[in-house]
C-alpha positions as CSV (number, residue, x, y, z in Angstrom):
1,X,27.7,-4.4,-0.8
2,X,25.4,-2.4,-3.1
3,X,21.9,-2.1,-2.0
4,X,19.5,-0.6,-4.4
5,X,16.2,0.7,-4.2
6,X,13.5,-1.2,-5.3
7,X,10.7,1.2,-6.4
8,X,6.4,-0.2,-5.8
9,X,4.9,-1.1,-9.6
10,X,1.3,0.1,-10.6
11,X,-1.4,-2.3,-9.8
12,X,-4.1,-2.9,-12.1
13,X,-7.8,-3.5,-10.6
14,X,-7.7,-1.5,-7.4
15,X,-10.8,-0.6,-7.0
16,X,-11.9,-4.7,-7.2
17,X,-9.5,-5.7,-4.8
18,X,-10.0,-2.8,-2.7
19,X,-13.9,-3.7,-2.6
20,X,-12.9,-7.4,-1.8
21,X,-10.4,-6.1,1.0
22,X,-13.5,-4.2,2.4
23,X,-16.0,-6.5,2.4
24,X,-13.0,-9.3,4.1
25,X,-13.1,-6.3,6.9
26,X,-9.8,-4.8,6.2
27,X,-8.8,-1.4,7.3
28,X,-6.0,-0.3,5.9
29,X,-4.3,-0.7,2.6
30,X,-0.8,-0.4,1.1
31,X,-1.1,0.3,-2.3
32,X,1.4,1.9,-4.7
33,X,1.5,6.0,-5.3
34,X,1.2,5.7,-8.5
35,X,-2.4,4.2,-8.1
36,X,-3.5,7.1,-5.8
37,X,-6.0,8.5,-8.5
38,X,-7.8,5.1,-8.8
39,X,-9.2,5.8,-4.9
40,X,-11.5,8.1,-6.5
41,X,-12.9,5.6,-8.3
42,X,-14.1,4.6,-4.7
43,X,-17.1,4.7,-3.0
44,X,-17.0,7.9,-0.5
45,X,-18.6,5.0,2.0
46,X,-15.5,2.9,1.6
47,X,-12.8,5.8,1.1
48,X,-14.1,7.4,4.8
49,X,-13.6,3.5,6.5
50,X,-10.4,2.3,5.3
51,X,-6.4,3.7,5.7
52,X,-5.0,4.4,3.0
53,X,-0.6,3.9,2.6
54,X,0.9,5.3,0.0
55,X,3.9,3.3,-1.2
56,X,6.7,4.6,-3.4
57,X,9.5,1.8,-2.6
58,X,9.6,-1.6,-1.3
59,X,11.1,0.0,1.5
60,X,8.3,1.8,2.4
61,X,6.2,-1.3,2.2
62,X,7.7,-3.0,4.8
63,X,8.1,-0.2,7.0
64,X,4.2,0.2,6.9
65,X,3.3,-3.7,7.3
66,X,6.2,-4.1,9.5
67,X,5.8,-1.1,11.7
68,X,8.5,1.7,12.2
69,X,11.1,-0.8,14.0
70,X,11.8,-2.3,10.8
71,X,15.6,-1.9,9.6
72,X,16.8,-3.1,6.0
73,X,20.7,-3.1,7.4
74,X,19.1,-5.9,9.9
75,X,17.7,-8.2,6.6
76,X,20.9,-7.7,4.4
């Protein structure tokens, strides 16, 4: 069995969605490293109330929505 890693794309229109996730009262977000820089792009209001993940691999997605008990040998 090969398992590969699956590595998180760049989103485009992070702030908008992050503004939408906000005003739908969402606290924390998992968004791809790669889109770190966009957060300051932010309002400092909005940065200071939400979580922030930063996500390299799909891995590390479901780990963070999941929580830590999550085990990819479990899924495959």
């Amino acid at each position: 069995m090969t398992i590969a890693i699956q590595y998180v794309l760049p989103s485009s229109g992070v702030n908008q969605k992050v503004l939408a996730a906000a005003r739908a009262g969402l606290k924390t977000i998992i968004l791809p490293r790669h889109n770190e820089k966009d957060l300051d792009d932010l309002p400092e209001e909005v940065r200071e109330k939400m979580d922030f993940i930063l996500v390299d691999t799909t891995d590390e997605v479901l780990k963070a929505a999941l929580g830590e008990g999550f085990d990819r040998a479990v899924c495959d």
